[in-house]
PyMOL Python script that loads the backbone (N, CA, C, O; Angstrom):
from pymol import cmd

cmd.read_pdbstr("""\
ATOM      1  N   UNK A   1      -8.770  -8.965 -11.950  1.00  0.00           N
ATOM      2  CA  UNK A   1      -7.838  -7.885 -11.714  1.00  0.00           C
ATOM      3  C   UNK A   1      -7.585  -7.784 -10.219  1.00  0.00           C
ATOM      4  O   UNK A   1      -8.312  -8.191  -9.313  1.00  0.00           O
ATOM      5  N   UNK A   2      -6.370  -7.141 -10.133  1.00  0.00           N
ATOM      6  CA  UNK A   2      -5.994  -7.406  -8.828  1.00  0.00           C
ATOM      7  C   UNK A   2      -5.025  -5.995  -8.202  1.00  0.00           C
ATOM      8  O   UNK A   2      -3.869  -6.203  -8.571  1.00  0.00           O
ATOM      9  N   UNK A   3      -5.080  -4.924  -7.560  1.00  0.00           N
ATOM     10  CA  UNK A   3      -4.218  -4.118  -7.376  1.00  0.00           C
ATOM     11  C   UNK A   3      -4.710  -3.474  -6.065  1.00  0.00           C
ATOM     12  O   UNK A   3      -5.822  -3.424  -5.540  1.00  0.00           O
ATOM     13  N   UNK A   4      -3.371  -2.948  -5.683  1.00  0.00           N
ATOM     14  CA  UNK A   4      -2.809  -2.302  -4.309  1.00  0.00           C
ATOM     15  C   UNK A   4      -3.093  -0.654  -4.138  1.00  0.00           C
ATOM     16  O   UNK A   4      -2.956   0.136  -5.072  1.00  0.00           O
ATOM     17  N   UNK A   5      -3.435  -0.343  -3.029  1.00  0.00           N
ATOM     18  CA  UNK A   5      -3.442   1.571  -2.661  1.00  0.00           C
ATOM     19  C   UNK A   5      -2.995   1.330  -2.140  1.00  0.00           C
ATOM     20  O   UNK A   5      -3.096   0.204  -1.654  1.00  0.00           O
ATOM     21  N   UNK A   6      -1.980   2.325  -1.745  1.00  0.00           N
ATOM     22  CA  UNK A   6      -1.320   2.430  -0.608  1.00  0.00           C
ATOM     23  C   UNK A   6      -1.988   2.945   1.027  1.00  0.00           C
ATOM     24  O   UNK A   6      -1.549   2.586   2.119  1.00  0.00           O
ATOM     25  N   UNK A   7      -3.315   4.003   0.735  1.00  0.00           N
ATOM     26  CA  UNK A   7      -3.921   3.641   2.090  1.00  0.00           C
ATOM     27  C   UNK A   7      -5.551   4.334   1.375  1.00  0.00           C
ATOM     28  O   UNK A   7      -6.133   5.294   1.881  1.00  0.00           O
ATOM     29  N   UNK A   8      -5.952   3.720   0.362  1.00  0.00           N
ATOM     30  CA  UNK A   8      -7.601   4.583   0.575  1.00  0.00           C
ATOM     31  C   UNK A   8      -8.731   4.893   1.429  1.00  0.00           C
ATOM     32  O   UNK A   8      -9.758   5.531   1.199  1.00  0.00           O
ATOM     33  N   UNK A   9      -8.299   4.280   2.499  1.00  0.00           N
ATOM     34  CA  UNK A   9      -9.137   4.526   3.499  1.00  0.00           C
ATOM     35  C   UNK A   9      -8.730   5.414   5.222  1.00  0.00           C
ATOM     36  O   UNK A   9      -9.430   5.435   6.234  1.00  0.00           O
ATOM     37  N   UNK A  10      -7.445   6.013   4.998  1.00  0.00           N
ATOM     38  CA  UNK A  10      -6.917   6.719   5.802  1.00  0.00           C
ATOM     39  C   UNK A  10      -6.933   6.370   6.854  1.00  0.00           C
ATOM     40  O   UNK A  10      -7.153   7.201   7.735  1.00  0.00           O
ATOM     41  N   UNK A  11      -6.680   4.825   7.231  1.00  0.00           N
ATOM     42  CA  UNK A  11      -6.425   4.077   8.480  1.00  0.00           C
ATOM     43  C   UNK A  11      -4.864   4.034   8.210  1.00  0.00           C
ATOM     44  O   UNK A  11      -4.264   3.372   9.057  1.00  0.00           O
ATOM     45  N   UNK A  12      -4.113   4.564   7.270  1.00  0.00           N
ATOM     46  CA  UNK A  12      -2.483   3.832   7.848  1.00  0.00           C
ATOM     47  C   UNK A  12      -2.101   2.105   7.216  1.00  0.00           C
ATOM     48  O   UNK A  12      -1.251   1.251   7.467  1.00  0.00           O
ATOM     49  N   UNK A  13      -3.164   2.224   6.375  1.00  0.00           N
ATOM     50  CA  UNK A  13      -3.051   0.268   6.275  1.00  0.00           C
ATOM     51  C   UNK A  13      -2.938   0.488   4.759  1.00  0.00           C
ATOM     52  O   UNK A  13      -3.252   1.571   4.265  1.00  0.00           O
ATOM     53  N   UNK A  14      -2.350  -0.856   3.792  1.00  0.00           N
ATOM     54  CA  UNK A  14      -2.316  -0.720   2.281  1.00  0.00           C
ATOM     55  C   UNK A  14      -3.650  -0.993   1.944  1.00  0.00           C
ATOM     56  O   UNK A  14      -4.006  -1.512   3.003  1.00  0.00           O
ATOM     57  N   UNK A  15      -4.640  -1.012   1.223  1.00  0.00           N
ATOM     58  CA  UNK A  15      -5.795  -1.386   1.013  1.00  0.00           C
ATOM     59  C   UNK A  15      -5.760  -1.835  -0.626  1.00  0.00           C
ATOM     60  O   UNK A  15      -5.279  -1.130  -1.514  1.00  0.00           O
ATOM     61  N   UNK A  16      -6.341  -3.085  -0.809  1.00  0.00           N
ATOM     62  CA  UNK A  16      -6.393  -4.166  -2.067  1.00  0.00           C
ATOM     63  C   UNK A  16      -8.088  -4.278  -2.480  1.00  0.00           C
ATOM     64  O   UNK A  16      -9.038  -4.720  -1.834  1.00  0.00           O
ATOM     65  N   UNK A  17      -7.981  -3.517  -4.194  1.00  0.00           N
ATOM     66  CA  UNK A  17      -8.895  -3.715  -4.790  1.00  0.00           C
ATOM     67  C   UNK A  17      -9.165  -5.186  -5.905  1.00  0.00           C
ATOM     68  O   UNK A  17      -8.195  -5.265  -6.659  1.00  0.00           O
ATOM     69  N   UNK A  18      -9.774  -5.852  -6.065  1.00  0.00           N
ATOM     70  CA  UNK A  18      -9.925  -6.798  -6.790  1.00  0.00           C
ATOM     71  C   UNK A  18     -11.011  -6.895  -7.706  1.00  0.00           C
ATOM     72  O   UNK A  18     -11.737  -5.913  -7.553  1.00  0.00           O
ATOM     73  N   UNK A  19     -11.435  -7.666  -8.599  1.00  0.00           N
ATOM     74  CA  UNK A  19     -12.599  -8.225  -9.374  1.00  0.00           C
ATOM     75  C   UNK A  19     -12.875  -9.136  -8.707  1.00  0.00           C
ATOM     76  O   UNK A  19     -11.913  -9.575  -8.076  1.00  0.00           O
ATOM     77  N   UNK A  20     -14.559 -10.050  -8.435  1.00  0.00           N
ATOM     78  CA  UNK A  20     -14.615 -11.137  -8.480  1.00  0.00           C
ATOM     79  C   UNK A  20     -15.349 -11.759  -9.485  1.00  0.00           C
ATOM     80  O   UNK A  20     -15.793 -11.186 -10.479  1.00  0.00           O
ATOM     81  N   UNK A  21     -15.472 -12.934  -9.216  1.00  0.00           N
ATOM     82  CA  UNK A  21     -16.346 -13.496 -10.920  1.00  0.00           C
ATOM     83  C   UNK A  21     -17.682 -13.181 -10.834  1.00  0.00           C
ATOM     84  O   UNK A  21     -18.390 -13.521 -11.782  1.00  0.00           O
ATOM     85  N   UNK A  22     -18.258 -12.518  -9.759  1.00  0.00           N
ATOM     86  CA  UNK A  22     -19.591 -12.373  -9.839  1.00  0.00           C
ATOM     87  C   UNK A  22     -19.447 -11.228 -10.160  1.00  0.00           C
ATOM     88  O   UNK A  22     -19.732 -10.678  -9.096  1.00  0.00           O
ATOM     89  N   UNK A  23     -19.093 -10.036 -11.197  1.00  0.00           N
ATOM     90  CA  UNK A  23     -18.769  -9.057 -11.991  1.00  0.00           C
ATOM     91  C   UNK A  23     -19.117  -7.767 -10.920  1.00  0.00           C
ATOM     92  O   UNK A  23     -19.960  -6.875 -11.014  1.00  0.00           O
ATOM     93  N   UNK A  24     -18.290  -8.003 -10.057  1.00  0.00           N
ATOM     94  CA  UNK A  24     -18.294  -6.886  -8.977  1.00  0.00           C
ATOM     95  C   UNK A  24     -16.850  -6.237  -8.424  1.00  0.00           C
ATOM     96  O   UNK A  24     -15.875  -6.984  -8.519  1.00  0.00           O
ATOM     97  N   UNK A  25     -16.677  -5.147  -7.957  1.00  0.00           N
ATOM     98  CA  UNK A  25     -15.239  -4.414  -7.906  1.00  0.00           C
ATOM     99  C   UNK A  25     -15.128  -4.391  -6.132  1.00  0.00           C
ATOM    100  O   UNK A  25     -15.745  -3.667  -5.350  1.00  0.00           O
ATOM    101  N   UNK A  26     -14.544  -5.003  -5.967  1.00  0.00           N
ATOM    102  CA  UNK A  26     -14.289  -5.213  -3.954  1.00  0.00           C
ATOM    103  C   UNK A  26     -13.086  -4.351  -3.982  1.00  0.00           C
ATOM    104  O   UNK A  26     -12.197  -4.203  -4.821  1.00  0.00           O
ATOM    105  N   UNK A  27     -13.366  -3.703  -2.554  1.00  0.00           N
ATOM    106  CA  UNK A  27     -12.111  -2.974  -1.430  1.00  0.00           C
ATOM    107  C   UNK A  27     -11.805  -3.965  -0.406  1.00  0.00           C
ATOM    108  O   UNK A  27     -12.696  -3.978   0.443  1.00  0.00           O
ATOM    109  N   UNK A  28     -10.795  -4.869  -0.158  1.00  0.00           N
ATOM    110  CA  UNK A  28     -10.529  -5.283   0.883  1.00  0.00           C
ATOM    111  C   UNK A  28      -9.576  -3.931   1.882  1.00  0.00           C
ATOM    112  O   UNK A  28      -8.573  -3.457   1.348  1.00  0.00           O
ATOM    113  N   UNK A  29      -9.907  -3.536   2.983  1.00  0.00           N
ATOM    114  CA  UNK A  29      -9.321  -2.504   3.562  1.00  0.00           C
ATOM    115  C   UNK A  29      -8.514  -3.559   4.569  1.00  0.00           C
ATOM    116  O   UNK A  29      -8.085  -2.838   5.470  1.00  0.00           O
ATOM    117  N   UNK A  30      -8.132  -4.857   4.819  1.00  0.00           N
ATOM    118  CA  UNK A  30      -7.559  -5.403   5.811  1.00  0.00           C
ATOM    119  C   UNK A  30      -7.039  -7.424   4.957  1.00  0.00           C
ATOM    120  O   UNK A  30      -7.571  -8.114   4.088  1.00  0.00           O
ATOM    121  N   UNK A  31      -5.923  -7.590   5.761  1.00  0.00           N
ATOM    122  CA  UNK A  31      -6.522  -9.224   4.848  1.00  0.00           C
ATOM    123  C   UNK A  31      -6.832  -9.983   5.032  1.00  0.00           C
ATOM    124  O   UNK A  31      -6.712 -11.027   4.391  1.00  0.00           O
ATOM    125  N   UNK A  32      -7.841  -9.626   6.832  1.00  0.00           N
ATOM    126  CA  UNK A  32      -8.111 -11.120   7.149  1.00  0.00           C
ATOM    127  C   UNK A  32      -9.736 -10.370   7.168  1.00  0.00           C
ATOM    128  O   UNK A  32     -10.467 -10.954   7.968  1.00  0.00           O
ATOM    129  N   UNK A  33      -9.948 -10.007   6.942  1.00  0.00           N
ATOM    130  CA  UNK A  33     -11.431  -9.259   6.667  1.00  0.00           C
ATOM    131  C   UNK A  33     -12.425  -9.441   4.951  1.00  0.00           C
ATOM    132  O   UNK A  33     -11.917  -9.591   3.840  1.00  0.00           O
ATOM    133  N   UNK A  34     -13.429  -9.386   5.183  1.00  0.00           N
ATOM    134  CA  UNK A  34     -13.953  -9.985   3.535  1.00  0.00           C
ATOM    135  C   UNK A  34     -14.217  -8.494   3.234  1.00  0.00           C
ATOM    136  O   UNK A  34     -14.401  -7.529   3.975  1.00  0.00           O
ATOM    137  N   UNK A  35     -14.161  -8.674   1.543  1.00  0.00           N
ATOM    138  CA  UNK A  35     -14.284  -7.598   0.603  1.00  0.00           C
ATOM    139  C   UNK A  35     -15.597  -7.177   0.979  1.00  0.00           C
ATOM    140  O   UNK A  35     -16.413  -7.889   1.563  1.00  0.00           O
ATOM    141  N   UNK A  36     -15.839  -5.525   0.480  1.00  0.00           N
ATOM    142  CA  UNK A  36     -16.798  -4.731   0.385  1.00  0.00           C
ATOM    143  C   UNK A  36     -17.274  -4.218  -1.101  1.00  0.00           C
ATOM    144  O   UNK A  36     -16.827  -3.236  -1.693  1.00  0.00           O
ATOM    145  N   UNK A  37     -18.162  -5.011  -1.501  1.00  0.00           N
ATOM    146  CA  UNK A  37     -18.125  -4.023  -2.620  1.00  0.00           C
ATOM    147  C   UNK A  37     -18.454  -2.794  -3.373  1.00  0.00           C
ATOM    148  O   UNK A  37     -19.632  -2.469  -3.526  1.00  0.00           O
ATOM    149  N   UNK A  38     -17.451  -2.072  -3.868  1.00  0.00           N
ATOM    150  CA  UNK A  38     -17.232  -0.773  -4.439  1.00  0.00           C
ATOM    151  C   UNK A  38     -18.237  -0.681  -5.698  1.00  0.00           C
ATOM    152  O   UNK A  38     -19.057   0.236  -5.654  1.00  0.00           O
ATOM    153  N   UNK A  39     -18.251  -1.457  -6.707  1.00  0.00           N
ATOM    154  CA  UNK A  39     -19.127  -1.642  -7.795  1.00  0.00           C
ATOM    155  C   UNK A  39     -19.693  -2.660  -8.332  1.00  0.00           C
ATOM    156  O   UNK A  39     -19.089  -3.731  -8.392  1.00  0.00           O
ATOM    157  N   UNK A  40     -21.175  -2.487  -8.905  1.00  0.00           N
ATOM    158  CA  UNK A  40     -21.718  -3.176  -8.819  1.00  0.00           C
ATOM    159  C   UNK A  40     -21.958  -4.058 -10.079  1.00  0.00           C
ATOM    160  O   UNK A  40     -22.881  -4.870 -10.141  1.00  0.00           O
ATOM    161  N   UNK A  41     -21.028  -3.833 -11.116  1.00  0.00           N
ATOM    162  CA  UNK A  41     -21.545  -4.303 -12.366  1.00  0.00           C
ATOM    163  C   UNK A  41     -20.564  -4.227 -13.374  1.00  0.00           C
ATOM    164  O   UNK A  41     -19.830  -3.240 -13.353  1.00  0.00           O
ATOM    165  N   UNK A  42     -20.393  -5.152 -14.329  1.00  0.00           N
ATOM    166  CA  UNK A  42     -19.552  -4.813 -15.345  1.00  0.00           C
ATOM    167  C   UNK A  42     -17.828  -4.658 -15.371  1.00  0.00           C
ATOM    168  O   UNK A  42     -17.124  -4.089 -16.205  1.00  0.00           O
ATOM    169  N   UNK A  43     -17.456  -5.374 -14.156  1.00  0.00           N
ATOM    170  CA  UNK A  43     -16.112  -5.365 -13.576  1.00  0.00           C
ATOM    171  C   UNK A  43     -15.154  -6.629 -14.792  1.00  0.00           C
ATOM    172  O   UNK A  43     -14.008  -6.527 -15.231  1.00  0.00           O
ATOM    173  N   UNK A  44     -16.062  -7.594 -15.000  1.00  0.00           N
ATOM    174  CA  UNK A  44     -15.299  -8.671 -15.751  1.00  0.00           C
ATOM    175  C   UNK A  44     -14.259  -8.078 -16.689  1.00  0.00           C
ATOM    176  O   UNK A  44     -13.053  -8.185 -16.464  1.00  0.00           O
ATOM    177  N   UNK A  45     -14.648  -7.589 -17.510  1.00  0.00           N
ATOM    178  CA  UNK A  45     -13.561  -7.298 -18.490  1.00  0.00           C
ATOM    179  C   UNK A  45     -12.324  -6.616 -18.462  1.00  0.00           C
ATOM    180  O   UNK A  45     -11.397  -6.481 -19.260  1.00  0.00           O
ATOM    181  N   UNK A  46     -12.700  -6.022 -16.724  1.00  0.00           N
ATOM    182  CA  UNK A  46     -10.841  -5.074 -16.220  1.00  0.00           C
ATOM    183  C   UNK A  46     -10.073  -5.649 -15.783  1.00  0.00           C
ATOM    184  O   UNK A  46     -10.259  -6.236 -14.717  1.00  0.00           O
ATOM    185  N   UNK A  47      -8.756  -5.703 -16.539  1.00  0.00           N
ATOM    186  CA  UNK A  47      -7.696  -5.944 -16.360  1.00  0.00           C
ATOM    187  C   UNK A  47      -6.518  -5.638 -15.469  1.00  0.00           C
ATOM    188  O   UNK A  47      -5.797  -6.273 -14.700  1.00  0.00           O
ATOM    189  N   UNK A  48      -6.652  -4.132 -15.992  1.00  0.00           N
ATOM    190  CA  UNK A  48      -5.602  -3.474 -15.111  1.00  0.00           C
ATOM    191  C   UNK A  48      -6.384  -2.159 -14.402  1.00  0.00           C
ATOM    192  O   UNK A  48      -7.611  -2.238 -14.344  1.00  0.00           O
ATOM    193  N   UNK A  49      -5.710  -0.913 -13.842  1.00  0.00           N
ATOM    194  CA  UNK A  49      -6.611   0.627 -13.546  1.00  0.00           C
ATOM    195  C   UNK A  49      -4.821   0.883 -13.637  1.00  0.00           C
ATOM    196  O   UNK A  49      -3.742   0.337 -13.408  1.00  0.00           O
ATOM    197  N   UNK A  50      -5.508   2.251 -14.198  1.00  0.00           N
ATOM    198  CA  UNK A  50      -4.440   3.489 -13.958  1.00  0.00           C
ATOM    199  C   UNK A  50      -4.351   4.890 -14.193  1.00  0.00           C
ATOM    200  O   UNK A  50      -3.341   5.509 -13.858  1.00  0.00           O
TER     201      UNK A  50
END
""", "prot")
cmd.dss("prot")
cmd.show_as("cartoon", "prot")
cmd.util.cbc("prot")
cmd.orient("prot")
């Protein structure tokens, strides 16, 4: 899964949440910067958020 905020971190910047395959939920807050991750478990099976 793959989707956009428009600024969750109240810097002014878009900020991109993702899945990775190691079943974890990342905030990238920038795009030349590596993900942080938000959660820790059980991410595989999301598709979409809303």
């Amino acid at each position: 899964m793959f989707t956009a905020v428009p600024d969750a971190g109240s810097d002014n910047k878009t900020d991109v949440f993702a899945t990775g395959g190691d079943d974890k939920f990342y905030l990238y807050s920038n795009i030349s910067g590596s993900g942080v991750a938000v959660g820790t478990s059980g991410w595989l099976d999301f598709q979409a958020l809303s």
